[in-house]
C-alpha positions as CSV (number, residue, x, y, z in Angstrom):
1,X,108.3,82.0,87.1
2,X,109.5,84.7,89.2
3,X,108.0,87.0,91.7
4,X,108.5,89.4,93.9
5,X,107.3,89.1,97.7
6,X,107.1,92.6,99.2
7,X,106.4,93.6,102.3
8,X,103.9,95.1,104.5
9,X,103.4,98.0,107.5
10,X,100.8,98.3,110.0
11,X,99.8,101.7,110.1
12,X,98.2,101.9,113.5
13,X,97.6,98.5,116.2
14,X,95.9,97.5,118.5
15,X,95.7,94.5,121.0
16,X,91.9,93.6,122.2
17,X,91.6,90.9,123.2
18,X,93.3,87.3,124.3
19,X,91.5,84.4,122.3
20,X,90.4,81.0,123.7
21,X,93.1,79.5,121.2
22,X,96.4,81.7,122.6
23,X,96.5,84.1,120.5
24,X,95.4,87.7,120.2
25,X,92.0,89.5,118.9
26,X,93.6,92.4,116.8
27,X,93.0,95.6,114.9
28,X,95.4,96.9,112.2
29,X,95.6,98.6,109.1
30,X,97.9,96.3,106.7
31,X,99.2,98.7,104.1
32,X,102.2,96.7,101.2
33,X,105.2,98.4,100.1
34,X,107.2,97.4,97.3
35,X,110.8,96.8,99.2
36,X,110.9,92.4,98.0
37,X,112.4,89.4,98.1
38,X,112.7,87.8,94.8
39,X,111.3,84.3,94.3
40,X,111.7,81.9,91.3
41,X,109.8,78.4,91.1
42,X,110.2,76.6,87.7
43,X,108.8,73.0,86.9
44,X,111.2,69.9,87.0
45,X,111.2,66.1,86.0
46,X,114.4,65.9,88.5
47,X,112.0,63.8,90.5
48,X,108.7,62.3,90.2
49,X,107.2,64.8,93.3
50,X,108.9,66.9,95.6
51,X,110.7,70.6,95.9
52,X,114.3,71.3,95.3
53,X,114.3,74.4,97.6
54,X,117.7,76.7,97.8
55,X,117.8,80.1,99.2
56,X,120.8,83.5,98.9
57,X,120.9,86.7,100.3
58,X,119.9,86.8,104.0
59,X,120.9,83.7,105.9
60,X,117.8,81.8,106.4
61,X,117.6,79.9,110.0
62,X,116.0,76.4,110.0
63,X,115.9,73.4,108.0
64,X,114.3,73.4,104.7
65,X,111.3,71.3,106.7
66,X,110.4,74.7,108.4
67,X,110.5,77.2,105.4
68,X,107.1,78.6,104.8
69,X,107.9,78.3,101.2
70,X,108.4,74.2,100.9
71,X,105.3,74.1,103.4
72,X,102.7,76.4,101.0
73,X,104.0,73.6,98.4
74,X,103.4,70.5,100.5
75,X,99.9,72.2,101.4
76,X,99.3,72.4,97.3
77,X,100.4,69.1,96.7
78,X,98.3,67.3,99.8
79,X,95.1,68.4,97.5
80,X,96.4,68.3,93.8
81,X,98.3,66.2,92.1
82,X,101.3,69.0,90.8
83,X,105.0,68.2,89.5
84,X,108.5,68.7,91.2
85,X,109.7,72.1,91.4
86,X,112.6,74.1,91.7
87,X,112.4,76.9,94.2
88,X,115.1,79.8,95.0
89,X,115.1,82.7,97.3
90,X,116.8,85.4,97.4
91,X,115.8,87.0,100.7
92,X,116.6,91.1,100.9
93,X,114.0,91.7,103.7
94,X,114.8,91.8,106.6
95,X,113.9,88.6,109.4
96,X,112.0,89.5,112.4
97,X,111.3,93.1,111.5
98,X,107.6,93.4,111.7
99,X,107.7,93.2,107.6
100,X,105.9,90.1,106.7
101,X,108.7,88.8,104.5
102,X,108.2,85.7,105.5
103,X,104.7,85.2,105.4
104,X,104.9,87.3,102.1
105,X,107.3,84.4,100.5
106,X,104.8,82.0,101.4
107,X,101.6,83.8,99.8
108,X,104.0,84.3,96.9
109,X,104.6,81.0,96.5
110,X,101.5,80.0,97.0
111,X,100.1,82.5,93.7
112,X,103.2,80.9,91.9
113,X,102.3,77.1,92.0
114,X,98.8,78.5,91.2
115,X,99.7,79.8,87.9
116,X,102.1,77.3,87.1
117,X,100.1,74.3,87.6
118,X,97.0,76.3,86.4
119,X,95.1,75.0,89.0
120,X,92.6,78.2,88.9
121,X,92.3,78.4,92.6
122,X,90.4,81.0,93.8
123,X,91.6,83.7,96.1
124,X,89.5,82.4,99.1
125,X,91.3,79.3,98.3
126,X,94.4,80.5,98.5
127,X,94.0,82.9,102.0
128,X,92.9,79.4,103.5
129,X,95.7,77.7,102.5
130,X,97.9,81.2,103.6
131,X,95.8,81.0,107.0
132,X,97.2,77.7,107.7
133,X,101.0,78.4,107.4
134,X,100.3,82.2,109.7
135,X,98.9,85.0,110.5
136,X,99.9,87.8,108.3
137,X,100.4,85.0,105.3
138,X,96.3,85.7,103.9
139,X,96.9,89.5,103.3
140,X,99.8,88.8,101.0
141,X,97.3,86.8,98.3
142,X,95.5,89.9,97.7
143,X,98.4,92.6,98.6
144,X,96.6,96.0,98.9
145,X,95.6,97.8,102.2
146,X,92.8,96.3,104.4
147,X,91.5,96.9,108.3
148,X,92.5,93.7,109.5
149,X,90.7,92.0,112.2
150,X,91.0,88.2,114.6
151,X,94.3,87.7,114.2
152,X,94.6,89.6,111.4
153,X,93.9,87.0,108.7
154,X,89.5,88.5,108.4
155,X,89.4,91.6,106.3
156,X,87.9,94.6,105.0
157,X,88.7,96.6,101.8
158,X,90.1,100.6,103.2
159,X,90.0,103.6,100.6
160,X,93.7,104.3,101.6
161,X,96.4,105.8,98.7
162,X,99.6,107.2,99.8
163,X,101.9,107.0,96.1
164,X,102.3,110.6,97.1
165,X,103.8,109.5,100.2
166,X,108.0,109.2,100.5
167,X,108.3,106.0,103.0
168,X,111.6,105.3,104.8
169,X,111.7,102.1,106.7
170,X,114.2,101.3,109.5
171,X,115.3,98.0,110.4
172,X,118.0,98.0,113.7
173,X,120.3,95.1,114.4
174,X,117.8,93.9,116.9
175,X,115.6,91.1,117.6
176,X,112.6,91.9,119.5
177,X,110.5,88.4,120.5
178,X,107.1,88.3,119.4
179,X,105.7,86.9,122.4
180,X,108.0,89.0,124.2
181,X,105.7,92.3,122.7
182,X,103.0,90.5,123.5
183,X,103.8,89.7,127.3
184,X,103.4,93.5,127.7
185,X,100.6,94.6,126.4
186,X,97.3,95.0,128.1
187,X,94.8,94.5,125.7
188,X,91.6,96.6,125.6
189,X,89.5,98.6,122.9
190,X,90.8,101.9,121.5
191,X,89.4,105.1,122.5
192,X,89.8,106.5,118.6
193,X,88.6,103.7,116.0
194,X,91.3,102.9,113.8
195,X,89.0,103.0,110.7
196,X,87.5,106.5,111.4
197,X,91.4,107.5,112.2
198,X,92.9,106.5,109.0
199,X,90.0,108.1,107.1
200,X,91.7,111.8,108.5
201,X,94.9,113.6,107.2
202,X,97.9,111.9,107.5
203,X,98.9,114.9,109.8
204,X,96.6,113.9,112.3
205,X,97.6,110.3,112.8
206,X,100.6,110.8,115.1
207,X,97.8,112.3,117.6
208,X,95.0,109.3,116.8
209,X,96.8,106.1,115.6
210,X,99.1,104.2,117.7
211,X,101.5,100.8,117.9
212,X,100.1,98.9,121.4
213,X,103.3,97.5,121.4
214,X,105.2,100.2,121.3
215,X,104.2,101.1,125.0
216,X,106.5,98.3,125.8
217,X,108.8,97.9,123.0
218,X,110.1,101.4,123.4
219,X,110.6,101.6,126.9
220,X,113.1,98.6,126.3
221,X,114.7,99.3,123.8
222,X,116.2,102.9,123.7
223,X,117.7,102.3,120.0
224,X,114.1,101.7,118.2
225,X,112.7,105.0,120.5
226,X,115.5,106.8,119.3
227,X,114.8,106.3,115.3
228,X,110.7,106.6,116.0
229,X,112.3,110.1,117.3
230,X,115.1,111.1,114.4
231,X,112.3,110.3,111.9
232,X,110.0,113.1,113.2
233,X,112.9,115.4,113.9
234,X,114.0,114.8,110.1
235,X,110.2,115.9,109.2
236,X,108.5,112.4,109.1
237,X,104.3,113.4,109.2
238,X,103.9,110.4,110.9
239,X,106.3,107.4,112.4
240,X,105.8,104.2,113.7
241,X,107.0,100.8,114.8
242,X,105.8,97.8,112.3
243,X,104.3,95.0,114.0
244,X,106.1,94.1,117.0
245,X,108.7,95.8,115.4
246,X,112.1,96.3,115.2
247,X,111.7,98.2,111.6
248,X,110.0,101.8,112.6
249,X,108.9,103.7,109.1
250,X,108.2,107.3,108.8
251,X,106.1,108.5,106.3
252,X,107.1,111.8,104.7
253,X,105.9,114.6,101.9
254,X,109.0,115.1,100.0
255,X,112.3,112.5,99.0
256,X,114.4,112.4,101.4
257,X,117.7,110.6,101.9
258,X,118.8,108.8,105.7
259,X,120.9,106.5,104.8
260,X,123.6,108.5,106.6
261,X,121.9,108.9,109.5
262,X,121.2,105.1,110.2
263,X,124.6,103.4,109.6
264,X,124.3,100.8,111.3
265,X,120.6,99.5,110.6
266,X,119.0,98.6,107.3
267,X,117.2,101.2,105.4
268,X,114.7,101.2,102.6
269,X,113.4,104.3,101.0
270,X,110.6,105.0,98.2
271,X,106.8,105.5,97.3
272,X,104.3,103.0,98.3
273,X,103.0,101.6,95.1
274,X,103.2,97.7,94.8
């Protein structure tokens, strides 16, 4: 069985509040687009039980132990009794760029062993299994835009198309440290709600939606504020950091082609349907 993990953007964030648990109360706007990963998991009677996990493409860093992948498999197979698989991913989207590839191989996986075991799960079953291995993993099992809420895995259903939309995406050889984005943000309510603000025209979001971590984020690193800036100067309706970054994406009325104008980062560039 193969899939396709895509991955997501958060158009508009903010940070209110510090939970009792460590992390963060926040409000976002998860919308998927359809640059992947590609996943394969196929039955196996190599073994009696277990996963036969390989991976290409992008270097992975860890052991297999830590791969979100082997552990939505282990959580599976703690509750039902499935076979030994084969798993291999190729991973094209970019680590640590405020994507969701990650969490989106693991809700992937998750669907896969579903349907291959036909164990009829439901989706709520799945986005608690997804809520165990993180945050953004839950979105992934439904993969359309929602208004995201706690710490981002409770959600609710937006009216938001943008197929007529050209997205370029913008990943820069840096690293930015979650907890790092997090360390310097204040967090406090919006003045505009996000879900009145992504009800408007697109062309008023540059003036009503906002990144909290971009306050910080930008101010540190002058290479993401300069493509938030090319990407408006190049006609972008609207730009913005994903996440805590370091991808920015600008979303834009016509094709258009920047590959030459970001050399040295990873682009991606196409409509938004999944």
């Amino acid at each position: 069985m193969i899939s396709f993990p895509n991955c997501k953007i958060n158009l508009g964030l903010n940070i209110v509040g510090k939970r009792a648990d460590g992390f963060h109360d926040i409000e976002t706007i998860f919308y998927p687009l359809p640059w992947s990963d590609i996943l394969e998991i196929t039955r196996t009677t190599d073994k009696e039980s277990g996963i036969d996990f390989r991976s290409s493409g992008i270097r992975i860093y860890g052991g297999k132990e830590t791969n979100l992948c082997v552990r939505a498999y282990q959580l599976v197979a703690k509750d039902h009794p499935i076979g030994a698989v084969r798993m291999h991913l190729h991973k094209i989207l970019p680590i640590g760029a405020g994507l969701g590839g990650g969490s989106s191989d693991a809700a992937f996986a998750l669907r896969s062993i579903n349907n291959l075991f036909q164990l009829k799960l439901s989706d709520e079953q799945l986005e608690k299994y997804a809520s165990e291995l993180g945050s953004d993993c839950p979105f992934f099992i439904r993969n359309k835009p929602v208004f995201a809420t706690g710490r981002g895995d409770i959600f609710e259903d937006v009216k938001l198309r943008l197929d007529d939309y050209y997205f370029v995406v913008v990943k820069p050889r840096i690293h930015v440290s979650t907890a790092d984005a997090y360390a310097g943000v204040t967090p406090s309510k919006p003045i505009v709600s996000l879900k009145e603000a992504i009800r408007k025209p697109v062309e008023t979001w540059k003036d009503t939606i906002k990144n909290d971590f971009e306050n910080t984020i930008l101010e540190k690193y002058a290479a993401i504020r300069k493509i938030k800036k090319r990407l408006y100067d190049e006609g972008a309706t609207y730009a913005s950091m994903s996440g805590s970054g370091s991808s920015v994406f600008g979303i834009f009325k016509k094709t258009i082609d920047l590959h030459l104008h970001f050399r040295s980062s990873t682009v991606w560039q196409g409509h938004a349907a999944v």
